[in-house]
N, C-alpha and C positions, 0 to 999 in steps of 0.2 A: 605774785599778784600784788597788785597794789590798791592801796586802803581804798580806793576808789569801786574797785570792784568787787573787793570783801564785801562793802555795802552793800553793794546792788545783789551780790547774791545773797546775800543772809534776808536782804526784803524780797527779793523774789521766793525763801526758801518759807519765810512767817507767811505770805500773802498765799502762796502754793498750801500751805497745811490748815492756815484760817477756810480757805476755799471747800478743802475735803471734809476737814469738820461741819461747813454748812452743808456741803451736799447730805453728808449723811448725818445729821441731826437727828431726823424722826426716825429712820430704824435703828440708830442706838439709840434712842432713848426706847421704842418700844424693847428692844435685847434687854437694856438693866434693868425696866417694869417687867417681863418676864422673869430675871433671874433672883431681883428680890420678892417676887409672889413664889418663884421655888424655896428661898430658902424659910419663908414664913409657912409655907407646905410642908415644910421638914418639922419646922417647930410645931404646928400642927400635929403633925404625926408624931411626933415626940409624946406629945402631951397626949395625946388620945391613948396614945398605949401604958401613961405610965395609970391614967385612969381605968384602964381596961378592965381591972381585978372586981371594982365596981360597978363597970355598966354592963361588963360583960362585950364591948363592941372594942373590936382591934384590929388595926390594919399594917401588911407591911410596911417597914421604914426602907420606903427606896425611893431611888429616882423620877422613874415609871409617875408612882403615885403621887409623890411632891409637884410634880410638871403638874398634872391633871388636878389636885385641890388647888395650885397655884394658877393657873389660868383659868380655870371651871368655877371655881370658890365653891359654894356649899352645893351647888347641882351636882358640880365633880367629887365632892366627897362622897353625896347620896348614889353616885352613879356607882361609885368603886363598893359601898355598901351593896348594892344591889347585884353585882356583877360577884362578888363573895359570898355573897347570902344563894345564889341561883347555881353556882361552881358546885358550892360544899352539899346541896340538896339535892 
């Protein structure tokens, strides 16, 4: 190939991947707003349970849960509260 055409493909291949990234902007951006509201869901649930001894309120450390406090915020924790408090009774 000659340096002429390297060019034109390496700007067709930058102009090709700028494009994909615009297209899909908004739903990766909502993907990594979801995956760091899961992982501060985790730390949530981290910290709820290391407090548990004294509130007496504890929830699994999983995925499930982390999704639902990380998308839902404090409805979803109250929901996961309520949906364990109605299981265990």
């Amino acid at each position: 190939m000659e340096i002429l055409q390297k060019a034109l493909l390496f700007l067709f291949v930058v102009l090709a991947v700028v494009g994909v990234v615009r297209l899909f902007r908004t739903p990766l951006r909502i993907a990594a707003k979801i995956i760091l509201n899961t992982i501060l869901g985790f730390a949530g649930l981290i910290l709820l349970n290391l407090a548990a001894p004294f509130t007496g309120i504890a929830l699994g450390v999983n995925l499930f849960n982390a999704v639902v406090i990380g998308v839902l915020g404090l409805p979803g924790f109250a929901l996961l509260l309520l949906v364990r408090w109605i299981l265990l009774t």
